[in-house]
SELUM-855923 format. One record per residue: x, y, z of N, C-alpha, C in turn. Coordinates in pm, whole numbers, padded with zeros to 5 digits, always signed. Layout:
XYZXYZXYZ...
***
This chain:
+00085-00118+00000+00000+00000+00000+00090+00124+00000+00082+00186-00107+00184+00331-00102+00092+00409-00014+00190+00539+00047+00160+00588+00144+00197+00751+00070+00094+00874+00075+00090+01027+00058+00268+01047+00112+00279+01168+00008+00408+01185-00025+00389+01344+00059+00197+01394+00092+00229+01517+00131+00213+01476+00324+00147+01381+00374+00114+01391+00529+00139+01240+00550+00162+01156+00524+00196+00988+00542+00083+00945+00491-00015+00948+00509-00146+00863+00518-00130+00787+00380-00246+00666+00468-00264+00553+00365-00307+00619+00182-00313+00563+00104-00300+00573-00049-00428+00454-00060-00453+00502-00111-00575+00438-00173-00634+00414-00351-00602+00342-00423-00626+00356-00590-00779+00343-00616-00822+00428-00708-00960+00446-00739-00943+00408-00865-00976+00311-00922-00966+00238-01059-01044+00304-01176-01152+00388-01091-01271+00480-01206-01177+00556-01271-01089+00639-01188-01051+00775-01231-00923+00776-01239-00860+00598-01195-00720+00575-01234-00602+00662-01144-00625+00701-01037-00571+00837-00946-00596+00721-00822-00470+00765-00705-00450+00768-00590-00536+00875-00484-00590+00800-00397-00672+00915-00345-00589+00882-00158-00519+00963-00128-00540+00962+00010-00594+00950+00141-00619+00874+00191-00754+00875+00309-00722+00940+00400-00641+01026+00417-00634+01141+00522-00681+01251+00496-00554+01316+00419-00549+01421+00328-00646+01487+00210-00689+01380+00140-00737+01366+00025-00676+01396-00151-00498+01386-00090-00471+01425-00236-00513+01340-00328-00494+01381-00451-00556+01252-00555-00448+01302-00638-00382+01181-00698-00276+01183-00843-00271+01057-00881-00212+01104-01003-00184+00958-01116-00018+00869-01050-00061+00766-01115+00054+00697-01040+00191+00779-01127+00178+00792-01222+00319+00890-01283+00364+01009-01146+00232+01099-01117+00268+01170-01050+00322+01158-00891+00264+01066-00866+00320+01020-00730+00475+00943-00699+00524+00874-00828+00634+00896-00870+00736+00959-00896+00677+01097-00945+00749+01232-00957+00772+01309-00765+00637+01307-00713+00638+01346-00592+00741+01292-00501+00762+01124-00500+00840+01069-00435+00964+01100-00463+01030+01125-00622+01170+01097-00673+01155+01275-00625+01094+01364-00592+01123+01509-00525+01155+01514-00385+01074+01456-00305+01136+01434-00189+01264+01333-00151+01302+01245-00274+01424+01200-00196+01526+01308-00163+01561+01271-00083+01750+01381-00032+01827+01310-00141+01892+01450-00188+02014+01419-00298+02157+01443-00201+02230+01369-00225+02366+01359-00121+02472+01475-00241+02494+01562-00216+02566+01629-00285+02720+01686-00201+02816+01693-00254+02936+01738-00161+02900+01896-00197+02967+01951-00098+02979+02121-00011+02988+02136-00162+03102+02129-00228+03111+02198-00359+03049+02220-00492+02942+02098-00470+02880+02088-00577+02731+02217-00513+02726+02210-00363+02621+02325-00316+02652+02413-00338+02744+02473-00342+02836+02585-00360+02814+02631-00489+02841+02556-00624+02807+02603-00732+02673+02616-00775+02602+02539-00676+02447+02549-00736+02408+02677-00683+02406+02750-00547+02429+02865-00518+02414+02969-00591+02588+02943-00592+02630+03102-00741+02560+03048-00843+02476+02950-00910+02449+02951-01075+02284+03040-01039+02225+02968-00924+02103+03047-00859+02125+03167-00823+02226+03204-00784+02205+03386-00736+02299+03462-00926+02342+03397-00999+02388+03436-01091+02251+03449-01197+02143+03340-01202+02030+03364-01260+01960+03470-01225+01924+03497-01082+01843+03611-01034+01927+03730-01065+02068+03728-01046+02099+03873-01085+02101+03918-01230+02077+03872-01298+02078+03839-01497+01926+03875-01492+01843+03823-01399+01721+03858-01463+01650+04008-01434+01724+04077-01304+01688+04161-01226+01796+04334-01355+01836+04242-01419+01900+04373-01544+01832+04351-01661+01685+04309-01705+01624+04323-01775+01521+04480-01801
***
């Protein structure tokens, strides 16, 4: 039984509408999307340096866009 990617709760498949429905919460998604949801919340293990450049490429985008 997959389990909501937004509050834990049980997952529930509704075969009509082909969507996951939550019995807590009530999110509802396609199994693609709950896939996507999950592979977003995993933790990516990245070293200091590779944070570091993601950083400057993020504050290098905002300052590029802020001279339009």
């Amino acid at each position: 039984m997959p389990y909501c990617p937004e509050c834990g709760g049980e997952m529930q498949y509704i075969l009509a509408t082909k969507h996951y429905v939550c019995k807590s919460c009530g999110l509802s998604v396609t199994q693609q999307e709950l896939m996507e949801l999950r592979e977003n919340l995993r933790p990516t293990f990245k070293t200091k340096e590779e944070e570091e450049e993601k950083r400057k490429k993020e504050y290098l985008k905002w300052w590029l866009s802020k001279k339009k």
